[in-house]
Backbone as numpy.savetxt, mean C-alpha at the origin, in Angstrom:
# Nx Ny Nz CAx CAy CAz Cx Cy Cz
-2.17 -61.36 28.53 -2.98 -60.18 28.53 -2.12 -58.91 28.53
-0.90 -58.90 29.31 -0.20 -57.76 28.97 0.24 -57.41 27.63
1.04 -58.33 27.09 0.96 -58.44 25.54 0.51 -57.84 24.97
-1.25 -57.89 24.74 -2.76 -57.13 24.07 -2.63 -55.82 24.27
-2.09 -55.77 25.91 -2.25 -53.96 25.92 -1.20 -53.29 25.33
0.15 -53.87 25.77 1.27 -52.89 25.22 1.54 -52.56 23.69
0.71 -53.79 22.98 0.99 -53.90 21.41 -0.51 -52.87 20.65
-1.47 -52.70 21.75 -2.20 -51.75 21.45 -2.13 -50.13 21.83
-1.08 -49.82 22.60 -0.61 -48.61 22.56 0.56 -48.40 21.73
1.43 -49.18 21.27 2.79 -49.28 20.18 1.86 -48.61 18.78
0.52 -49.23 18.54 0.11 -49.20 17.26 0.37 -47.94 16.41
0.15 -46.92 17.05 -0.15 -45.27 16.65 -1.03 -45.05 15.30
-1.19 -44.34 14.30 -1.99 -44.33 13.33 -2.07 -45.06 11.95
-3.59 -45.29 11.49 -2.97 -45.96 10.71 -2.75 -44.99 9.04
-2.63 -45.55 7.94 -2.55 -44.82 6.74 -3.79 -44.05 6.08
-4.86 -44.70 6.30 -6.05 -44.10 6.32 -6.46 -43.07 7.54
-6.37 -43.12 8.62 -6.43 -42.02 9.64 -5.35 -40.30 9.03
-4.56 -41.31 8.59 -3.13 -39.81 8.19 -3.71 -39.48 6.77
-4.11 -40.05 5.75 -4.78 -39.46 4.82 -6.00 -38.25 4.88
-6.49 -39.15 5.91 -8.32 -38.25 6.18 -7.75 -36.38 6.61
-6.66 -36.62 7.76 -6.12 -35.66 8.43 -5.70 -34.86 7.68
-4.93 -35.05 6.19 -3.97 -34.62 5.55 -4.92 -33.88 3.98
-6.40 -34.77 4.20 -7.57 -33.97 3.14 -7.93 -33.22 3.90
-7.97 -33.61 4.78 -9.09 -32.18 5.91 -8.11 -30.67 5.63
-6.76 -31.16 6.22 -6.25 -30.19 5.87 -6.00 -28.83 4.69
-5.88 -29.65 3.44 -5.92 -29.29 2.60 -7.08 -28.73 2.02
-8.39 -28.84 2.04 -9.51 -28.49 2.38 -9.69 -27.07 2.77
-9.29 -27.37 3.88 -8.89 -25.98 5.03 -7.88 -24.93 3.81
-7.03 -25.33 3.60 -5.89 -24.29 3.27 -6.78 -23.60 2.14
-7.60 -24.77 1.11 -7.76 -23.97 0.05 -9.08 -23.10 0.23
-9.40 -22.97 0.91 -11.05 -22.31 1.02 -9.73 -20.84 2.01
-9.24 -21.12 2.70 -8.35 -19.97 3.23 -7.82 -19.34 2.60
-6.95 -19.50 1.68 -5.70 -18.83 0.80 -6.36 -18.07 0.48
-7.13 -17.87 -0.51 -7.65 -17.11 -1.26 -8.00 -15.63 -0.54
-8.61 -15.35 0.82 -9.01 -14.57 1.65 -8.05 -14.49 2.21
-7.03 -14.97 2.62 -5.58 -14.70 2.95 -4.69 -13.91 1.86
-4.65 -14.33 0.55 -3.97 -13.42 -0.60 -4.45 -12.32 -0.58
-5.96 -12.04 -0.62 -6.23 -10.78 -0.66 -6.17 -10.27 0.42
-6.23 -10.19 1.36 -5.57 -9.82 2.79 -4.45 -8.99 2.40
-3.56 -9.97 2.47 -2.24 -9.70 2.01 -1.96 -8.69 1.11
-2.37 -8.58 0.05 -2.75 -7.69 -1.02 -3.49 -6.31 -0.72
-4.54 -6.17 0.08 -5.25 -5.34 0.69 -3.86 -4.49 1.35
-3.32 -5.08 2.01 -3.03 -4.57 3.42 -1.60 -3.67 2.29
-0.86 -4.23 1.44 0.19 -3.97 0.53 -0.21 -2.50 0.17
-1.04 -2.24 -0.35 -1.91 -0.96 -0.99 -2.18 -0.09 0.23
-2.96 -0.55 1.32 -2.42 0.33 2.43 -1.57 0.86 3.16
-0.04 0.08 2.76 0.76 0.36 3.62 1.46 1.28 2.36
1.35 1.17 1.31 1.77 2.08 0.17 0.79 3.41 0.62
-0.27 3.27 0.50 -0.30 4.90 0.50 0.30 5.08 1.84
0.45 4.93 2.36 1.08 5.09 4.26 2.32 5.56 4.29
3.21 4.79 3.17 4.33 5.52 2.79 4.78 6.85 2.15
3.66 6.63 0.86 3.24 7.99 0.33 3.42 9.45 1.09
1.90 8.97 1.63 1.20 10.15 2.70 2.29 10.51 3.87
3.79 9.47 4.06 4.37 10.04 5.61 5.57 10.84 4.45
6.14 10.27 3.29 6.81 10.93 2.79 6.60 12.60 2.22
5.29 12.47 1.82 5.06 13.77 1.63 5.19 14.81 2.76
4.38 14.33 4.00 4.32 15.07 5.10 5.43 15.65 5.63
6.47 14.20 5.78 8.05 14.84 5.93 8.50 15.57 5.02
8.40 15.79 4.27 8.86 16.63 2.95 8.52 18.44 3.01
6.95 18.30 3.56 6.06 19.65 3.99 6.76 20.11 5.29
7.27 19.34 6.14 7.65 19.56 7.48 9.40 20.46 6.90
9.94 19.36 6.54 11.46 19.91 6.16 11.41 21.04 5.60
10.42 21.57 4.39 10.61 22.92 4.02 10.16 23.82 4.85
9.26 23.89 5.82 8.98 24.91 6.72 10.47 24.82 7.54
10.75 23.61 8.01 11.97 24.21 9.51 12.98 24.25 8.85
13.47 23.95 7.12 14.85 24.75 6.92 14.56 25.70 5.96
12.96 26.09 5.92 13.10 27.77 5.50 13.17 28.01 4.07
13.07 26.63 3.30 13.29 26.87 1.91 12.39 25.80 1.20
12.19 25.81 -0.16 11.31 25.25 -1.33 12.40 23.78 -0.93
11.17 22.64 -1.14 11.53 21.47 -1.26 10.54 20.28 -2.20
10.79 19.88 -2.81 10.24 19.31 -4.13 10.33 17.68 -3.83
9.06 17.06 -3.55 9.10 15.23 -3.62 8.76 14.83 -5.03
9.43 13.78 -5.41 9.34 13.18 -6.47 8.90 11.43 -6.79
7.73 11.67 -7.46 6.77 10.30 -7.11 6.90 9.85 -8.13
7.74 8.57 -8.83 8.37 8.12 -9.70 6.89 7.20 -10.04
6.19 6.67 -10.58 5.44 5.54 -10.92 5.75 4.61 -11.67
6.78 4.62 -12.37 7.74 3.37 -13.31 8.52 2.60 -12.44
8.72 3.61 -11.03 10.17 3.06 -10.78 9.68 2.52 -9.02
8.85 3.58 -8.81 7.76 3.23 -7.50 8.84 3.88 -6.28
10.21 4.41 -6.88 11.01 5.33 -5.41 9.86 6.50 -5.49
10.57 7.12 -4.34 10.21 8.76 -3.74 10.87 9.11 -2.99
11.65 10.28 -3.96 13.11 11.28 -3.94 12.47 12.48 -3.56
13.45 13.33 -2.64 12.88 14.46 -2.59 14.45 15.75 -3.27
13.56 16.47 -3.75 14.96 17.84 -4.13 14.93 18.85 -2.88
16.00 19.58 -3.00 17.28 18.73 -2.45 17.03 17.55 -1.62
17.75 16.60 -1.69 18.00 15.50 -0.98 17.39 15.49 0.50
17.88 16.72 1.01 17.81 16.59 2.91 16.04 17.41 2.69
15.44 17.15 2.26 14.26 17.71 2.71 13.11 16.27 2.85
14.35 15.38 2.64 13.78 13.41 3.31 14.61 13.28 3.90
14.54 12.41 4.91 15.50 11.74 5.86 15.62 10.31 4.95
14.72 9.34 4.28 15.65 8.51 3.04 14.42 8.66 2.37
14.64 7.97 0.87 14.12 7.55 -0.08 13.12 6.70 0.35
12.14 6.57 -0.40 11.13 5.45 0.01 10.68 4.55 -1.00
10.25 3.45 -1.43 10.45 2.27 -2.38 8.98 1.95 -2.33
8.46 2.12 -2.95 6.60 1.51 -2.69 6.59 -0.47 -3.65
6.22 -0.73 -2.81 6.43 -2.48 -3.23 6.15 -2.53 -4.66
6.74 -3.28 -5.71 6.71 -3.61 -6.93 5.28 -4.07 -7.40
4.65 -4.64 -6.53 3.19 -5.33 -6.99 2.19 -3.78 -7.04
2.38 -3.07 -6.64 1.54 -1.62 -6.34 1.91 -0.84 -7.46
0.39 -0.18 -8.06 1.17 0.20 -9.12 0.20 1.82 -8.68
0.83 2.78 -8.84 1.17 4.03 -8.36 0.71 4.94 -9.55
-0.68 6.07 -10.08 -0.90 6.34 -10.76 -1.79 8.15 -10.06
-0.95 9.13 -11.24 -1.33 10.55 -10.58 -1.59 11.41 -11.76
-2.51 12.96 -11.51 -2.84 13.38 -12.50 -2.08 14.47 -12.29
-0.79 14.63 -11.13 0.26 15.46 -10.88 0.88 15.60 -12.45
1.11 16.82 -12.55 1.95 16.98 -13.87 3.69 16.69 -13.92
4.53 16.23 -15.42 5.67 16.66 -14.81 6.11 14.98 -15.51
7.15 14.85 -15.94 8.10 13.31 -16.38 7.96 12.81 -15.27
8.18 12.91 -14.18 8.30 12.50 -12.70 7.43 13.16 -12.30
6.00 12.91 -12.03 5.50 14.13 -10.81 5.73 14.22 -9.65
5.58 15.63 -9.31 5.93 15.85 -8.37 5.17 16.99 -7.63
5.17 17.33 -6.17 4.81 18.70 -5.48 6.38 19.34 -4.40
5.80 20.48 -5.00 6.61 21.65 -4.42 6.01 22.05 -3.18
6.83 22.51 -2.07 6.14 22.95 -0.99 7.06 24.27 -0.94
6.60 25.22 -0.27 7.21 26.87 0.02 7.98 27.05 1.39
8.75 27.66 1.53 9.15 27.54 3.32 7.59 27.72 4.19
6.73 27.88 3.55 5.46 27.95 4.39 4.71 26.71 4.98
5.57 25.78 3.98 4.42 24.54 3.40 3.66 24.23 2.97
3.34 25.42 1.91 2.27 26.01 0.56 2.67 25.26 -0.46
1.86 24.90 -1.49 1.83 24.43 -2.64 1.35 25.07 -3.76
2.25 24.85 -4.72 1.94 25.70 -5.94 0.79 24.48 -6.49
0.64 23.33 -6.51 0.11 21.83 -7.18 -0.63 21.75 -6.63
-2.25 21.13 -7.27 -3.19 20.11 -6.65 -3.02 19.09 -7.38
-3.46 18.04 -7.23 -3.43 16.67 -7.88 -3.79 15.45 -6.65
-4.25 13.93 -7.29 -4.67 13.11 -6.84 -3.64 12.12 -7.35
-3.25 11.39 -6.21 -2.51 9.73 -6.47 -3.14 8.97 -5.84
-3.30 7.25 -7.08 -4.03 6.32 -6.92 -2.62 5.36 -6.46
-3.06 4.48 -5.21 -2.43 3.48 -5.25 -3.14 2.57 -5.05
-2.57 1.61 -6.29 -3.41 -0.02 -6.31 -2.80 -1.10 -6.99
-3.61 -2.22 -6.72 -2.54 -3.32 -7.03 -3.97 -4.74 -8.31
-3.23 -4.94 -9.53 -4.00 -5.86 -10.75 -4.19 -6.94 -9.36
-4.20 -7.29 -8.57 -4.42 -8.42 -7.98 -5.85 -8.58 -7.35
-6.29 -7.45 -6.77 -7.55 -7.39 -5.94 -7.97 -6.09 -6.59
-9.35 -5.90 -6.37 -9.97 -4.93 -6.56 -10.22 -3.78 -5.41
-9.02 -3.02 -5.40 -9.25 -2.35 -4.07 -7.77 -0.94 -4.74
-8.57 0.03 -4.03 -7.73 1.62 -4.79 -7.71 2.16 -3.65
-7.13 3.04 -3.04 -6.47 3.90 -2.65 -6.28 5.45 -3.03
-6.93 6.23 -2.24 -6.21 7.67 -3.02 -5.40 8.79 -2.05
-5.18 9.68 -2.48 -4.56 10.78 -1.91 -4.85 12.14 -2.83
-5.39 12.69 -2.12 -5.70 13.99 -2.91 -5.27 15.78 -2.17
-4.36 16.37 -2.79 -3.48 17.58 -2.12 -4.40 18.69 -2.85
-4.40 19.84 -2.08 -5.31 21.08 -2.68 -4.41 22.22 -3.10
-4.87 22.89 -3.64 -3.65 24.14 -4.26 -3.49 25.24 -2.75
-2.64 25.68 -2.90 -2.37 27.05 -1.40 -1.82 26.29 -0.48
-2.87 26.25 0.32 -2.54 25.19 2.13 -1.60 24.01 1.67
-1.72 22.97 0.79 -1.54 21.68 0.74 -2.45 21.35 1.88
-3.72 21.31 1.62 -4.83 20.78 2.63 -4.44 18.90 1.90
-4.51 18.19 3.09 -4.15 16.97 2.41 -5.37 15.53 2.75
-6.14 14.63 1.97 -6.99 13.61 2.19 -6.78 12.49 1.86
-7.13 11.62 2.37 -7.22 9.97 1.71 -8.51 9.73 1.57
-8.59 8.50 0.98 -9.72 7.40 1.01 -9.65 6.26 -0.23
-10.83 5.83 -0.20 -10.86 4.91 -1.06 -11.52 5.50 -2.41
-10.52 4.85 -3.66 -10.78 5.18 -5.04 -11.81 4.55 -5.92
-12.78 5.06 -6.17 -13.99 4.62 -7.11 -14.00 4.55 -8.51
-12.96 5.10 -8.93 -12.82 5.15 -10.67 -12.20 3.81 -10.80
-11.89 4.06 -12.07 -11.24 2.59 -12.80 -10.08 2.65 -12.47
-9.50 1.24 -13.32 -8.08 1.43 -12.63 -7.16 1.80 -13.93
-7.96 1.83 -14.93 -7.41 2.53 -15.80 -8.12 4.01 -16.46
-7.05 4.42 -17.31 -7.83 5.79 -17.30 -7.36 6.96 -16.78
-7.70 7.92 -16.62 -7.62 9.46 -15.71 -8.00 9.46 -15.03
-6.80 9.94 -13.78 -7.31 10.13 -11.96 -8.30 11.53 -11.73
-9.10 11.06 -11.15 -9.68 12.33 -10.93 -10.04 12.32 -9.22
-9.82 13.72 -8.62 -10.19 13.94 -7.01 -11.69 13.85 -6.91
-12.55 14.17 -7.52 -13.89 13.56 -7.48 -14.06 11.89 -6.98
-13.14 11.09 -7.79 -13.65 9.90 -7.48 -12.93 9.07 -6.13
-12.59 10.20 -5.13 -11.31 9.65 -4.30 -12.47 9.77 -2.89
-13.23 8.88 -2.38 -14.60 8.90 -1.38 -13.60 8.72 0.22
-14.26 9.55 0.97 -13.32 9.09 2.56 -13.53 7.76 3.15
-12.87 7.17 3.33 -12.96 6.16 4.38 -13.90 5.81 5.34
-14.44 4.63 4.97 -15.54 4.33 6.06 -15.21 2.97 6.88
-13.85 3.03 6.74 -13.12 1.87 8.01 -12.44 2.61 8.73
């Protein structure tokens, strides 16, 4: 009788038990991923304009406290953001490759100028979004103040940006 018991705790699982475990699983992953990619994706586009919106700000800040015109430069081919002169960023900023970065800012590079005031000669709207999910991003700057907004983008994703279609945030 000891025999019976010890050779029935040795057993552990059998090949059919580790199969069932190993569909369940898989099961699981694939009904997940999908709401996980876009997650992922979602969150990419938010943290891009986040970058955007702090680079600019630092940029508005630096020309008021050193007293002079400072110019950011929002590359969309290349997805950096340079500022002229150099020290009116503390660094460069890189917006992730999957994000694709689209403005009705004028200019080979657009860009905004700020005044030692932190005035702007520019209005314009930048879209950030990504071919993966259906989800936009905007940023929209006003002429004078640089009064500055976000939200979410309602136009297409192709086409002409317009500040009309840039709605505030309701998260």
């Amino acid at each position: 009788m000891q025999n019976n018991i010890k050779r029935k705790s040795d057993r552990g699982f059998t090949l059919i038990e580790l199969m069932t475990v190993l569909v369940i699983i898989g099961i699981v992953a694939a009904i997940a991923s999908p709401n996980f990619l876009g997650l992922l994706n979602r969150t990419k586009v938010n943290v891009s304009l986040e970058q955007l919106l702090g680079a600019i700000r630092e940029t508005q800040r630096m020309a008021m406290r050193q007293g002079k015109r400072c110019d950011i430069k929002i590359n969309p081919n290349t997805n950096i953001i340079t500022a002229d002169p150099s020290n009116c960023i503390f660094n460069n900023r890189k917006i992730d490759e999957n994000v694709d970065i689209r403005t009705n800012l004028s200019g080979s590079i657009p860009n905004i100028s700020f005044s030692h005031k932190g005035n702007t000669t520019k209005m314009g709207t930048i879209v950030v979004s990504s071919n993966l999910i259906n989800h936009q991003k905007c940023f929209v700057i006003s002429l004078g103040l640089g009064i500055m907004r976000t939200g979410n983008y309602t136009g297409s994703k192709n086409g002409s940006v317009s500040a009309s279609k840039c709605k505030p945030s309701t998260n």
